[in-house]
N, C-alpha and C positions, 0 to 999 in steps of 0.2 A: 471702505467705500460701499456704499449701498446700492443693492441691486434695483437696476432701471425698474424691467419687469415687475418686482413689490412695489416701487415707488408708485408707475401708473394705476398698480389696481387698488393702492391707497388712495390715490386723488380721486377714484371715482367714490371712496367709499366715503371720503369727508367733506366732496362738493356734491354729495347726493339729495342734501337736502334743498335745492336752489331748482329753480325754475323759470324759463322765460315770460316776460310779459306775452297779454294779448299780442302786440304789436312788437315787433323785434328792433333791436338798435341798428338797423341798414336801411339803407335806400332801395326801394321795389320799384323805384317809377326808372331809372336806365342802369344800375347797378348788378341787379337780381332781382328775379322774377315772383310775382306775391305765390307763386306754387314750390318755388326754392324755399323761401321764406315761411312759409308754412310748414313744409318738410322738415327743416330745420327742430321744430317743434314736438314732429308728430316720431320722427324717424327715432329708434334707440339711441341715445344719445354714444355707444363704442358702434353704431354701423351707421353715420352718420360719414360722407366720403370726402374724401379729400376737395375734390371739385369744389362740391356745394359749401365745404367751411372757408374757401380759400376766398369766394363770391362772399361770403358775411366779413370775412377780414377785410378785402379790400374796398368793399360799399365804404357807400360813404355815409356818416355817423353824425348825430348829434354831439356838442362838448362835452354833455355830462353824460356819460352810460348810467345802463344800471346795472349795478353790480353784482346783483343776487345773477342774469341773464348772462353776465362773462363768466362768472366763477360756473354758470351750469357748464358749457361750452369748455371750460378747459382741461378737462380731464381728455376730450380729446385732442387739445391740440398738443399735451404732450406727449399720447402715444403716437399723435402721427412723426410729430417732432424726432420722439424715441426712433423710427426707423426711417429718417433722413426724407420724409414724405411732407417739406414744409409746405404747410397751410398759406402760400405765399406768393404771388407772383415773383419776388425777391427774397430766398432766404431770411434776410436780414430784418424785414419789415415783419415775420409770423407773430411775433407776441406784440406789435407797438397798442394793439388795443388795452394792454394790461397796463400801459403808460398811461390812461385814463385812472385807473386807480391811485385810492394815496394807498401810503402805511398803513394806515390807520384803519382801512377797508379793509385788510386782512384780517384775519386772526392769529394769532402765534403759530398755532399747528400749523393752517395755511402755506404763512410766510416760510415755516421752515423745511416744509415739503415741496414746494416750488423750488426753493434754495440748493435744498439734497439734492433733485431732479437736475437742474443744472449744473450741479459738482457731476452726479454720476455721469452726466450724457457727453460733458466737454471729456472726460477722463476716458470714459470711451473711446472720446473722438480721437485723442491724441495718442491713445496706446493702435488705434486703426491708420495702416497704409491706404491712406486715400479712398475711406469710407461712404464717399459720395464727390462726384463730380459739379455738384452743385453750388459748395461755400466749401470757404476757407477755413481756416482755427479762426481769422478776424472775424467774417462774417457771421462765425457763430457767436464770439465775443459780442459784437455790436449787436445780434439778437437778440440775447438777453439783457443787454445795454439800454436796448431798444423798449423793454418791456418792463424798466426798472427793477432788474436784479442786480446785486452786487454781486463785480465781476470779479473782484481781488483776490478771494478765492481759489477762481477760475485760473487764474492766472498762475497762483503759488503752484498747482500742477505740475509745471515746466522744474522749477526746482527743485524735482526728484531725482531720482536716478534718470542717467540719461538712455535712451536707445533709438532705433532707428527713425521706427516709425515718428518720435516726438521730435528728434532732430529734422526731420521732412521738414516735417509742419513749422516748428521755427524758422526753416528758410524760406518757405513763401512768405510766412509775417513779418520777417525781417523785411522781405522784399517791398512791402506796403509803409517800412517808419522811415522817415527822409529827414536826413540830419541838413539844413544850410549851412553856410561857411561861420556863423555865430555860433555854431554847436544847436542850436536849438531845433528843437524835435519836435515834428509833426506827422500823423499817420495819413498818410493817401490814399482816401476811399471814397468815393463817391459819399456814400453814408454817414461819412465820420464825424460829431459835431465835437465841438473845441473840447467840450466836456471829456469827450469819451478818450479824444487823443492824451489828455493831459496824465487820465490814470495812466492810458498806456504806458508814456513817456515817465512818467514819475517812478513807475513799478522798473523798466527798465533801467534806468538811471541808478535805482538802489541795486541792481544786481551786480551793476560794474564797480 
């Protein structure tokens, strides 16, 4: 497994080359303030705070971003991400800007270091008792669900060895999948769209 800490000082060194437009992809007129938005720009892109990237995730956005402007931005949102600092008024919602992106906007190295980044950080999560009071093993599933990473992964985790701390965390996620009397399986979360429940349900399914 790959260390977090290398992981994020890779991301800064391979999304170094990007840059914000003049005008940023958020709304300054009731979202965030043209001086937030600014900052955003001027501020080093590792002392750039949590507050202010949390006000650019939640503004509100044009459908098409630009994409050189997220890739500059995400090197921080994974070190915040890395120490349970989501960029988010919801957990769940910190990366759905990268859902704006296809595939194909990546590049290889990219895609496979965002990917690494989320293997090491759920593996983290799950080898930690209760790492943060803020999200669940699900909520962090549906993050990067949310951000279009492949979660499957993610999930093979659990079919390691077992211990405490991993058993924790499968009982609250347990506590979110709801079998009806047809056997059919559905995960309960505010967040969860059909898509995301069915990996769940299907990954589960192959375990029993």
């Amino acid at each position: 497994m790959k260390n977090l800490n290398t992981l994020t000082d890779t991301a800064y060194e391979i999304f170094a080359g990007y840059q914000p437009q003049e005008k940023i992809d958020a709304c300054t007129v009731c979202c965030m303030t043209k001086k937030e938005a600014a900052d955003l720009k001027t501020t080093p892109i590792a002392q750039i705070s949590r507050g202010v990237l949390t006000k650019y995730q939640e503004a509100a956005r044009p459908e098409k971003l630009d994409k050189g402007e997220l890739k500059y931005f995400a090197p921080r949102y994974l070190e915040l991400i890395k120490s349970y600092q989501f960029p988010s008024i919801e957990p769940v919602r910190s990366l759905t800007r990268f859902s704006s992106l296809k595939t194909m906007d990546w590049t290889k190295q990219e895609t496979e270091l965002l990917q690494d980044f989320a293997l090491a950080f759920f593996h983290q999560f799950l080898q930690s008792n209760n790492p943060t009071e803020e999200a669940t093993a699900m909520d962090i599933l549906l993050m990067f669900h949310k951000g279009n990473f492949d979660i499957l992964p993610l999930l093979k985790l659990w079919d390691g060895p077992s211990s405490l701390a991993r058993n924790q965390h499968m009982m609250y996620f347990n506590a979110e999948i709801k079998i009806d009397r047809k056997g059919n399986c559905k995960v309960e979360n505010t967040f969860a769209d059909s898509a995301f429940s069915k990996i769940i349900c299907n990954w589960l399914n192959a375990r029993t």
